[in-house]
C-alpha positions as a LaTeX table, in Angstrom:
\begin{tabular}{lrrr}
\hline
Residue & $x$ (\AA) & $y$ (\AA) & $z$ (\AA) \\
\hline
Unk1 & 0.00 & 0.00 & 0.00 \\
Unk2 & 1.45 & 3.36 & $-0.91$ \\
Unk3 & $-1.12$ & 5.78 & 0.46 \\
Unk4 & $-3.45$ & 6.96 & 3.40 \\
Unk5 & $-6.63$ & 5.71 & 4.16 \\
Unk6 & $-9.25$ & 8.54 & 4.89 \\
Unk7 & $-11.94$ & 7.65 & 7.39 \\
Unk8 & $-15.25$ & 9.95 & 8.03 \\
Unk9 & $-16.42$ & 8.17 & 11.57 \\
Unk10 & $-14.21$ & 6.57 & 14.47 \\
Unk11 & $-16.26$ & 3.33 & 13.46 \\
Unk12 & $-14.45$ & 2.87 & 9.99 \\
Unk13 & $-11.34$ & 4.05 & 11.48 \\
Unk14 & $-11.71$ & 1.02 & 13.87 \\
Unk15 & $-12.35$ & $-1.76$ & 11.27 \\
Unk16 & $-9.88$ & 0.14 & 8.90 \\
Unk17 & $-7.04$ & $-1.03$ & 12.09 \\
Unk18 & $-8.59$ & $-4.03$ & 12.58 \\
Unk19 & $-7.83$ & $-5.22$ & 9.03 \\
Unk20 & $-4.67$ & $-3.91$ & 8.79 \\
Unk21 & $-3.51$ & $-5.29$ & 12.28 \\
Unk22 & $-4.64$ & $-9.03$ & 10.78 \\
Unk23 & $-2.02$ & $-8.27$ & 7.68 \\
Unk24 & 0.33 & $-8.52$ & 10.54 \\
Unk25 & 2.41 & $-5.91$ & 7.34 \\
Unk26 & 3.26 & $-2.72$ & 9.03 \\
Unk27 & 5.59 & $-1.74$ & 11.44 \\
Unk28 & 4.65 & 2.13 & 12.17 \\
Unk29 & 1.33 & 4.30 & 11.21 \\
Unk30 & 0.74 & 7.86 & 11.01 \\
Unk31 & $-2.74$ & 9.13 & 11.92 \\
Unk32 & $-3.95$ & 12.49 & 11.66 \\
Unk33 & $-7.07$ & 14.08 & 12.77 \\
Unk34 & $-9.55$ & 16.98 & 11.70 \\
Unk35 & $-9.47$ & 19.31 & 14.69 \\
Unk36 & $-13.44$ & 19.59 & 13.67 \\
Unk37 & $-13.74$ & 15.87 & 14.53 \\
Unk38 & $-11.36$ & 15.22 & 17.15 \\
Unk39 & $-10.79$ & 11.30 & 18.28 \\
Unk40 & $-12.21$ & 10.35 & 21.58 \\
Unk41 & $-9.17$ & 9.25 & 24.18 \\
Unk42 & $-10.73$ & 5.86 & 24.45 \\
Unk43 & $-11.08$ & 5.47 & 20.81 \\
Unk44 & $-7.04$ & 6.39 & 20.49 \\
Unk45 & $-6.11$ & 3.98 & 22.81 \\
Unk46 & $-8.27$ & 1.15 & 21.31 \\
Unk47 & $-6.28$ & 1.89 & 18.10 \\
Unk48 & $-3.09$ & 1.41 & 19.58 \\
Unk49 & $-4.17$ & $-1.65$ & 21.18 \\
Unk50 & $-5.67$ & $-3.38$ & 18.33 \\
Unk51 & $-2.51$ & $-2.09$ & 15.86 \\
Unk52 & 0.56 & $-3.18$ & 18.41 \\
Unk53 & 2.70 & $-0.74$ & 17.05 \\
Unk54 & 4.03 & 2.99 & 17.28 \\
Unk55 & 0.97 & 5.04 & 16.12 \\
Unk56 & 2.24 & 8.61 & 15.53 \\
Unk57 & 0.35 & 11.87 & 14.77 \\
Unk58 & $-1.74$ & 14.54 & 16.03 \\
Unk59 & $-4.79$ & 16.77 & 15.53 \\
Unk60 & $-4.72$ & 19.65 & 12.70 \\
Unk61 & $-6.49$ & 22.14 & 10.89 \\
Unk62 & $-7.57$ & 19.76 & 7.95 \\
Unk63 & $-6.05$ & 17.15 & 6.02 \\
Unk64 & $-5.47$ & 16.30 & 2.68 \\
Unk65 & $-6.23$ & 12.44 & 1.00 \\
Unk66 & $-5.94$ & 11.17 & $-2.30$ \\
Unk67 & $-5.32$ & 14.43 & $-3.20$ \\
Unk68 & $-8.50$ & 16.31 & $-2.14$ \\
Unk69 & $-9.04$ & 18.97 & 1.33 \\
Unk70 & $-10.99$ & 17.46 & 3.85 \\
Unk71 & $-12.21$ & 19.57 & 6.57 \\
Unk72 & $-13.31$ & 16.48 & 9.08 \\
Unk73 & $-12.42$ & 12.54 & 9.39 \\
Unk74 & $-9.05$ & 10.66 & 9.94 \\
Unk75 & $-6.44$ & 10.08 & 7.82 \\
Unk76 & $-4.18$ & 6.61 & 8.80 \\
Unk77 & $-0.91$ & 6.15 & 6.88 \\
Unk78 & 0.52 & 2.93 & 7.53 \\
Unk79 & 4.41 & 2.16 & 6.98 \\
Unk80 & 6.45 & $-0.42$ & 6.78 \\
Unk81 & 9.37 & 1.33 & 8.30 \\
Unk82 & 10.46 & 1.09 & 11.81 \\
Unk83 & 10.28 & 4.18 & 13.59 \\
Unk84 & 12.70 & 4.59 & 16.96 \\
Unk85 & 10.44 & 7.80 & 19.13 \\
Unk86 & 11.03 & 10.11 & 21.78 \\
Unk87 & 8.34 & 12.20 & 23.08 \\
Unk88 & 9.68 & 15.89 & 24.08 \\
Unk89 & 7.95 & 18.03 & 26.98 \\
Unk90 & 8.71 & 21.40 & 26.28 \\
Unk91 & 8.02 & 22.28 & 29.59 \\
Unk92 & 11.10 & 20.71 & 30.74 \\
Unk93 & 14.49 & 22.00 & 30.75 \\
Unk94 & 16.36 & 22.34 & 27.56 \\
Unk95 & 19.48 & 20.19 & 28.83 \\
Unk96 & 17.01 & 17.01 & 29.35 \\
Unk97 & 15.54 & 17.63 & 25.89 \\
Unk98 & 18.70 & 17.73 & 24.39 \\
Unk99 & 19.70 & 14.23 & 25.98 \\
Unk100 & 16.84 & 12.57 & 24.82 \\
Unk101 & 17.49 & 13.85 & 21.08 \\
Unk102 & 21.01 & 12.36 & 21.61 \\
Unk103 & 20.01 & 9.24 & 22.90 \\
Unk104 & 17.67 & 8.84 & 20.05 \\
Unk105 & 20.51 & 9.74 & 17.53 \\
Unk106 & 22.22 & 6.95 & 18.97 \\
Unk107 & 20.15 & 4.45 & 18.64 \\
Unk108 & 21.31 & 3.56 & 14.92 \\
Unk109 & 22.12 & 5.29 & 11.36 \\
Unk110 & 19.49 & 7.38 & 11.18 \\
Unk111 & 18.68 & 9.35 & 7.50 \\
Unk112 & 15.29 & 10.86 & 8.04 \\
Unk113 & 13.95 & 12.54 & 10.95 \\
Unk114 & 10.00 & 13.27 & 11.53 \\
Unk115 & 8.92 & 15.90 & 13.83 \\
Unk116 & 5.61 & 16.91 & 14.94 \\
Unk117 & 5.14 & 19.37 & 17.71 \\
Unk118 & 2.20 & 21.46 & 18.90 \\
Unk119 & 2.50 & 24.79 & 17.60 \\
Unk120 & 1.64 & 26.86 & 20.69 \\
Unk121 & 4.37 & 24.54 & 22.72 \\
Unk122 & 6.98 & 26.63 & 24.88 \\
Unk123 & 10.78 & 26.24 & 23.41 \\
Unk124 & 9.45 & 25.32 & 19.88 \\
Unk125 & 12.04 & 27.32 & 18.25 \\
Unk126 & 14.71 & 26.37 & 20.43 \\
Unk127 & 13.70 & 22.34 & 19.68 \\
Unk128 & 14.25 & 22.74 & 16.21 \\
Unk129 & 17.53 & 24.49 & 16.70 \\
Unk130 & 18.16 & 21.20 & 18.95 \\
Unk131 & 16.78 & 18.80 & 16.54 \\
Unk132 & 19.76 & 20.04 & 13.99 \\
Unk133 & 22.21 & 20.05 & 16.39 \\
Unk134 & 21.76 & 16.54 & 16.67 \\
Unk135 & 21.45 & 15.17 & 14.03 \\
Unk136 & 22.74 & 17.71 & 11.31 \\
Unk137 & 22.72 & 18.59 & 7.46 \\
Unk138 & 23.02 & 14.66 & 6.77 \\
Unk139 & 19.50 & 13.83 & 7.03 \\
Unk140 & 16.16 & 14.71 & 5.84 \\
Unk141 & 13.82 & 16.18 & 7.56 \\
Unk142 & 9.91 & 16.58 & 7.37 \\
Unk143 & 7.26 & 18.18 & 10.23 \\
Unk144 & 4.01 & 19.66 & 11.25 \\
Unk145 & 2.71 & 22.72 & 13.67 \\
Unk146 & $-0.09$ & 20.63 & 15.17 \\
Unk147 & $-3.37$ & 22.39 & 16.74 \\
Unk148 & $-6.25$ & 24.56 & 16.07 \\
Unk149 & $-7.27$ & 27.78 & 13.98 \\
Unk150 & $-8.97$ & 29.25 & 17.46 \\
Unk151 & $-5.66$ & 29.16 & 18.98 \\
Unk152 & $-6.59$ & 27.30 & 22.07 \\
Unk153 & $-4.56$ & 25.42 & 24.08 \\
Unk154 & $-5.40$ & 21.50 & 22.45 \\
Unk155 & $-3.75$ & 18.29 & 23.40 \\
Unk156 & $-2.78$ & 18.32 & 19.68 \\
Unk157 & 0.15 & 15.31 & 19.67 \\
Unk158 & $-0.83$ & 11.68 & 19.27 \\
Unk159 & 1.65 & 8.75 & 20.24 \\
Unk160 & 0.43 & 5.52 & 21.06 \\
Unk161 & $-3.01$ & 6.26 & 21.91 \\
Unk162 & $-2.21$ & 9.08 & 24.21 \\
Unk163 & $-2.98$ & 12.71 & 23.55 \\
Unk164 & $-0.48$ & 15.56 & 24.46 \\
Unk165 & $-0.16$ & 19.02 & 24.99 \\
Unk166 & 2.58 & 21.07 & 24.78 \\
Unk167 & 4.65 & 18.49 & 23.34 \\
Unk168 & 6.57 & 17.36 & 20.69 \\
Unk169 & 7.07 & 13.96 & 18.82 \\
Unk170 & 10.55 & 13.10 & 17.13 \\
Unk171 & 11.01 & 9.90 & 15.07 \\
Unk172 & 13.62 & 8.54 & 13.56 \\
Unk173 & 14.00 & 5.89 & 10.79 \\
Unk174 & 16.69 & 4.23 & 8.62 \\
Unk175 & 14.90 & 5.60 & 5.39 \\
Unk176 & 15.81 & 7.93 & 2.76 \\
Unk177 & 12.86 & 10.86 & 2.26 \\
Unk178 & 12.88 & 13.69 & $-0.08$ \\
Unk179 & 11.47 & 16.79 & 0.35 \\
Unk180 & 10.82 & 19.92 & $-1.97$ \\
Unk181 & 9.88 & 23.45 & $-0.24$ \\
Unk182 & 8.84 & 26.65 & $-1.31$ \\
Unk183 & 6.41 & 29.40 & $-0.90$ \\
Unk184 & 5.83 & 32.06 & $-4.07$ \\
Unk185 & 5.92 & 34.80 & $-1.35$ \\
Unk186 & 8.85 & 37.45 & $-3.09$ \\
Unk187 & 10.20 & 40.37 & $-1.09$ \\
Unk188 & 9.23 & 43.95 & $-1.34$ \\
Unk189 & 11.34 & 45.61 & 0.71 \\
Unk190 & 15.60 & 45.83 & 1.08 \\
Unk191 & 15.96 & 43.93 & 4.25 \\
Unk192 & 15.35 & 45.69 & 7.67 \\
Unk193 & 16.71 & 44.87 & 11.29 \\
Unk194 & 14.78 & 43.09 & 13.89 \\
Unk195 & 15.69 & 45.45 & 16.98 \\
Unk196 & 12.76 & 44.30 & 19.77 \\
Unk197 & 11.02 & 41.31 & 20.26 \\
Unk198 & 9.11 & 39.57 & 22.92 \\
Unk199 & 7.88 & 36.49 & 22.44 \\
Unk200 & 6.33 & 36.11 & 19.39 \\
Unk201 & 5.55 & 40.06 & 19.39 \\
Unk202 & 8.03 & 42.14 & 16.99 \\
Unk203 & 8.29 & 45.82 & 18.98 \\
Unk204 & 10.54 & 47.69 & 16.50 \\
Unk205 & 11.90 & 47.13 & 12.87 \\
Unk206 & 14.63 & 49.52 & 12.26 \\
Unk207 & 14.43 & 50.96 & 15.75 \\
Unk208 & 10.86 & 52.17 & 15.16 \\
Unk209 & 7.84 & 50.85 & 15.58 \\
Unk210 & 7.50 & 47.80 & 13.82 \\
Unk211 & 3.35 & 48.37 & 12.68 \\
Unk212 & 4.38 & 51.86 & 11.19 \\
Unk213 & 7.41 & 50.21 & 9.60 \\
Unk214 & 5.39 & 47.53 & 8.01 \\
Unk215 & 2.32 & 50.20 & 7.14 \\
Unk216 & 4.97 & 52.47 & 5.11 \\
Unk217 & 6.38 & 49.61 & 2.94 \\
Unk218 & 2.37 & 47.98 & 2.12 \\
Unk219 & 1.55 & 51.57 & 1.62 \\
Unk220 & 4.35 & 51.95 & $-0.80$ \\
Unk221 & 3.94 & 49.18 & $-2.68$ \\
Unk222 & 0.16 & 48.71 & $-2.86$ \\
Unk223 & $-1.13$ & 52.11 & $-1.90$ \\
Unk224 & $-2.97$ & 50.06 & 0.50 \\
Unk225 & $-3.84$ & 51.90 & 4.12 \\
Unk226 & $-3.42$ & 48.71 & 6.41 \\
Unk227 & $-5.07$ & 49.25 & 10.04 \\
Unk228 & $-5.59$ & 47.21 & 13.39 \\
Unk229 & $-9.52$ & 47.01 & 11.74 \\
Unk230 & $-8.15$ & 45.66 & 8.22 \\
Unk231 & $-5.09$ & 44.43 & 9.52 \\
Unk232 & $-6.19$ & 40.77 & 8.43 \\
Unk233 & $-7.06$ & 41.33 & 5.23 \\
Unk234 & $-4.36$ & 43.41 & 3.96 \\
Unk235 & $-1.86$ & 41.24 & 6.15 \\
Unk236 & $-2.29$ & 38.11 & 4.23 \\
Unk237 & $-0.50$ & 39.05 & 1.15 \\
Unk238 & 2.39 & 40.88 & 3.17 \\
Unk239 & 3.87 & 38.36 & 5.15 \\
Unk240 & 7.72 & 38.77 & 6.61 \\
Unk241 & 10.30 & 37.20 & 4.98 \\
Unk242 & 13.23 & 35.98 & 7.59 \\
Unk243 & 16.97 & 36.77 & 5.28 \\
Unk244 & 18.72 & 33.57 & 5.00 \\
Unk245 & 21.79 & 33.12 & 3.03 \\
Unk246 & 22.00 & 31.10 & $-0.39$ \\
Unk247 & 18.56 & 29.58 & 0.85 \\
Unk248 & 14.92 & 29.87 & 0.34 \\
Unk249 & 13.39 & 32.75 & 2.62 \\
Unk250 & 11.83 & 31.60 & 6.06 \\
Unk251 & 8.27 & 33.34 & 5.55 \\
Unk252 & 6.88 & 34.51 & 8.97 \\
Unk253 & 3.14 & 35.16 & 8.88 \\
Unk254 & 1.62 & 38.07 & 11.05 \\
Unk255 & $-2.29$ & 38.04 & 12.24 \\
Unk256 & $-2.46$ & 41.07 & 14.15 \\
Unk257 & $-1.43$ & 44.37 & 15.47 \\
Unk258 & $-1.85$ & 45.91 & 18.56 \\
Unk259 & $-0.14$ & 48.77 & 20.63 \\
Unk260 & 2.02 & 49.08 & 17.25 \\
Unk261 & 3.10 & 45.76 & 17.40 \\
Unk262 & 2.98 & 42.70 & 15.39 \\
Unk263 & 2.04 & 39.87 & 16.61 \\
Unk264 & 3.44 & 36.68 & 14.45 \\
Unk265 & 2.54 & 33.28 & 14.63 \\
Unk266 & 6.15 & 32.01 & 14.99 \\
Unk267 & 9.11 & 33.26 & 16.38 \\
Unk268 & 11.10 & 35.92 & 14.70 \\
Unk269 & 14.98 & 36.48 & 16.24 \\
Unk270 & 15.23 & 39.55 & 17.63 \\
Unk271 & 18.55 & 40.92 & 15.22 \\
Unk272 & 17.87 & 39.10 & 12.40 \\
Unk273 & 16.64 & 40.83 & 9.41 \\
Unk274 & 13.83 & 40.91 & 7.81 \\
Unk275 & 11.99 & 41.53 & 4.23 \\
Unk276 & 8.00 & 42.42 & 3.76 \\
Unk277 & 6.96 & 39.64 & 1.20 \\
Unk278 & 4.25 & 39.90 & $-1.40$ \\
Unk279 & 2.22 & 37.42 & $-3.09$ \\
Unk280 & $-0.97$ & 35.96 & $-4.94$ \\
Unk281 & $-2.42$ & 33.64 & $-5.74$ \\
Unk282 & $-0.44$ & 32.82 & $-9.64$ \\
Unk283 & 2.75 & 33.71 & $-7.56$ \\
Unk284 & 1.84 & 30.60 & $-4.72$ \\
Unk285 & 0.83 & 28.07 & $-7.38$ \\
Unk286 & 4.35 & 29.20 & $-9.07$ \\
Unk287 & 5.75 & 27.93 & $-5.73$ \\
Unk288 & 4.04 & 24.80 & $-5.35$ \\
Unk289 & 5.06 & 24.01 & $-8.93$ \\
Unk290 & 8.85 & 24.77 & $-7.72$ \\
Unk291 & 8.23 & 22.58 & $-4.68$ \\
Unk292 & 7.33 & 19.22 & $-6.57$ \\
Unk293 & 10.13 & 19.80 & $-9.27$ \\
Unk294 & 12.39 & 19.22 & $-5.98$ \\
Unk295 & 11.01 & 15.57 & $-5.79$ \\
Unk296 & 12.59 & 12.43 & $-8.52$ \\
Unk297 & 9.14 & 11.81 & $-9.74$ \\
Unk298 & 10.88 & 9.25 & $-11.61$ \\
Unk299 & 9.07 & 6.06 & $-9.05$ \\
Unk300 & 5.60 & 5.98 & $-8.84$ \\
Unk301 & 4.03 & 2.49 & $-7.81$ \\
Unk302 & 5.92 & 2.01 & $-4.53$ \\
Unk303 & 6.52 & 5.48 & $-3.64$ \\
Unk304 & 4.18 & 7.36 & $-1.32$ \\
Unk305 & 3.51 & 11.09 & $-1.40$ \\
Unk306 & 2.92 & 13.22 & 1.70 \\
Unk307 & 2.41 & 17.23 & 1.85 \\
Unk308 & 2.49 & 19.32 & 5.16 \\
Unk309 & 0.94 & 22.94 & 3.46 \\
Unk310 & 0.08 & 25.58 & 5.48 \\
Unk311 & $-3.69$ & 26.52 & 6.05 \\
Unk312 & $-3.11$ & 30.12 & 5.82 \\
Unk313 & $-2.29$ & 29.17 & 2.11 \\
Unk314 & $-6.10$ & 27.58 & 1.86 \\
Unk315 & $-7.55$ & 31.37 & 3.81 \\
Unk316 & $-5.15$ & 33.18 & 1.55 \\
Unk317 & $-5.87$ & 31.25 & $-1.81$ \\
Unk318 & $-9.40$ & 30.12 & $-1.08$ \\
Unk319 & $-11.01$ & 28.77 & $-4.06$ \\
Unk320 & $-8.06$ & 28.27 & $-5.75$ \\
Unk321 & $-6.80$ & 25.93 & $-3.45$ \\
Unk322 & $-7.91$ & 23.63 & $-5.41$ \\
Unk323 & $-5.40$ & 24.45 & $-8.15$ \\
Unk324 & $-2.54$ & 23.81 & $-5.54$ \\
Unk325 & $-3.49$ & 20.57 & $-4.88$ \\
Unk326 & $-3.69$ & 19.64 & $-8.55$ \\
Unk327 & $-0.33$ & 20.76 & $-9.05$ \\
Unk328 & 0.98 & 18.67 & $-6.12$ \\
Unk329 & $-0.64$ & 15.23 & $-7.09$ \\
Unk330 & 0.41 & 15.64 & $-11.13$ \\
Unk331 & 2.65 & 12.92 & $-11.01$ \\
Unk332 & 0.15 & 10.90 & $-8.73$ \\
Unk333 & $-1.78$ & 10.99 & $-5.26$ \\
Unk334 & $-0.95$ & 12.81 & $-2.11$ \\
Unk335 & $-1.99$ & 12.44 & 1.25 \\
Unk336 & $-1.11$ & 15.58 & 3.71 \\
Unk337 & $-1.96$ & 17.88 & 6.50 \\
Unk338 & $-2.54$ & 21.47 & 6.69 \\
Unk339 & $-0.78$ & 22.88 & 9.49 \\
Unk340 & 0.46 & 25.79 & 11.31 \\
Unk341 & 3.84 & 25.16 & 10.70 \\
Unk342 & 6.32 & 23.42 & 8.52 \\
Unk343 & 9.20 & 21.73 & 8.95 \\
Unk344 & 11.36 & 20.76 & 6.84 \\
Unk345 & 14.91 & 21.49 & 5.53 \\
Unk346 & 15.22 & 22.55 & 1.93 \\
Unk347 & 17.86 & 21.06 & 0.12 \\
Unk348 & 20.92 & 21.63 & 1.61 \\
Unk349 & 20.04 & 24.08 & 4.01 \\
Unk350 & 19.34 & 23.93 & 7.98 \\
Unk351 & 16.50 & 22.51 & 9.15 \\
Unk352 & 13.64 & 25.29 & 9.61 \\
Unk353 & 10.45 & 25.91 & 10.90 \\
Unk354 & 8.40 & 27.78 & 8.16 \\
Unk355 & 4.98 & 29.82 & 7.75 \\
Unk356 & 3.08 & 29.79 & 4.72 \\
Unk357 & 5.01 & 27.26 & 3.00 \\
Unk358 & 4.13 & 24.06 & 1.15 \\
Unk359 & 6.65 & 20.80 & 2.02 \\
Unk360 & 5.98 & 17.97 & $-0.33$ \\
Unk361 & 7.88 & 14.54 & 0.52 \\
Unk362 & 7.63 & 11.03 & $-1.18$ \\
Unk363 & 9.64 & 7.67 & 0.09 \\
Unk364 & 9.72 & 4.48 & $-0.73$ \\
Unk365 & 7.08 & 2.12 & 0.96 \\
Unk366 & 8.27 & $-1.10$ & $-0.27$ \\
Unk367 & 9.15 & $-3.77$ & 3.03 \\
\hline
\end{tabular}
């Protein structure tokens, strides 16, 4: 089998494990979950007891299967490789995290690295920092911000029939992935310093403040008058672009001002600098067409395909999401996630954790 199987009810999603578990074939699955239709906690552990084996996921947005957005159900990827796990709590100190990510890269020669992690967890940024440090530009890489649009606390991370919060999941396997990334977002701006940040908050750009910064370079480029009351709207197609060097740009995506501020939904480094980004909807589909010409397409029949795409591209790009996904499955079907939050590294570059951006992956599924 080289593809997910999409469930509508916990019922099917039951007798979908139960027949798999008899095929006695698989020695991992993935299962993700519509945030609209959650999984009860004795339904999750039921799973994992009928499967016997690592069950690895979380709760997001909406999914993707066989190439289509679904906004509810269950989507169960099983694998024949065998995954070695560690779960991360975020609320811990950094120095036990780190020896847990060593022990795991220890374990044995390990070429791709999953990581899913919900995105309102303390020390996210700092994890994937970690994550590299451990196990470096060698390996592949592939993640998901796990959660919910309302931005509510949510025991988002699934492992073995448990749900966490707060938490993130690392796996490790002996597999080769490959991954393609890109976003369409180009900058609009010469790049501008990061001088005051808290949190996720950016104070001042440029030593001023960073809302009257950002207003000034829409205004000059659109004519636009961005406010707190249309800062939404207007915001979407001006998202920050983080400078990195000989690599594609980290995109940053802000949803709101206040007190002059922005407030982004991932960490931006107070020092680092900066571009305003522009996009639309032609330029986006131009990057998802740039992200699957990253991928051998060469293998089809035992190769799956897996996307982690962000959902602010389905707010920005609306009905023409449907074009994306099109342009992903060309060369055959995907099964995915839309997050808040990719990870992934592109090409040769560090691992990152991205806004806005599309990550499409394929490996080989044969046992």
């Amino acid at each position: 089998m080289n593809k997910g199987i999409y469930c509508q009810t916990e019922r099917e999603l039951v007798e979908i494990a139960q027949q798999l578990a008899n095929t006695h074939t698989y020695n991992s699955y993935l299962l993700f979950i519509a945030d609209s239709t959650r999984l009860s906690p004795d339904t999750a552990q039921l799973l994992y007891k009928i499967l016997e084996k690592p069950l690895l996921g979380g709760i997001y947005p909406e999914l993707i299967a066989a190439s289509r957005r679904q906004q509810t159900g269950f989507l169960l990827i099983p694998l024949p490789m065998v995954f070695e796990v560690t779960l991360l709590d975020l609320s811990k100190n950094m120095a036990v995290i780190i020896q847990q990510l060593e022990t795991l890269g220890q374990l044995f020669s390990v070429k791709s690295v999953f990581c899913f992690v919900d995105f309102l967890s303390q020390n996210k940024d700092t994890l994937i920092q970690e994550v590299y440090n451990t196990f470096g530009h060698g390996v592949n890489y592939l993640g998901a911000g796990a959660g919910a649009l309302d931005f509510k606390p949510l025991d988002s991370i699934l492992y073995n029939g448990i749900f966490y919060g707060n938490t993130a999941l690392v796996a490790v396997c002996g597999s080769d992935i490959q991954v393609g990334v890109a976003h369409g977002w180009s900058p609009i701006s010469e790049p501008i310093k990061v001088t005051e940040v808290d949190g996720n908050i950016v104070k001042s750009l440029n030593w001023q403040p960073a809302f009257e910064v950002y207003q000034k370079e829409i205004f000059a480029h659109s004519g636009k008058q961005i406010t707190e009351a249309t800062f939404f709207e207007i915001a979407k197609s001006y998202p920050l672009g983080l400078v990195r060097m000989d690599a594609e740009m980290v995109i940053r995506d802000p949803y709101a001002s206040l007190n002059g501020h922005l407030h982004i939904i991932d960490h931006v480094p107070q020092g680092d600098y900066v571009r305003i980004m522009h996009g639309n909807p032609h330029s986006l589909l131009a990057g998802a067409e740039h992200a699957i010409s990253l991928l051998n397409n060469g293998e089809k029949e035992n190769t799956l395909k897996f996307c982690v795409d962000c959902i602010s591209r389905v707010l920005y790009m609306d009905a023409d999401f449907v074009k994306e996904l099109n342009i992903l499955g060309q060369n055959g079907l995907f099964d995915g996630v839309l997050s808040l939050g990719e990870i992934a590294n592109a090409g040769e570059s560090a691992l990152e954790l991205y806004n806005k951006t599309v990550v499409i992956s394929q490996w080989n599924v044969t046992k």
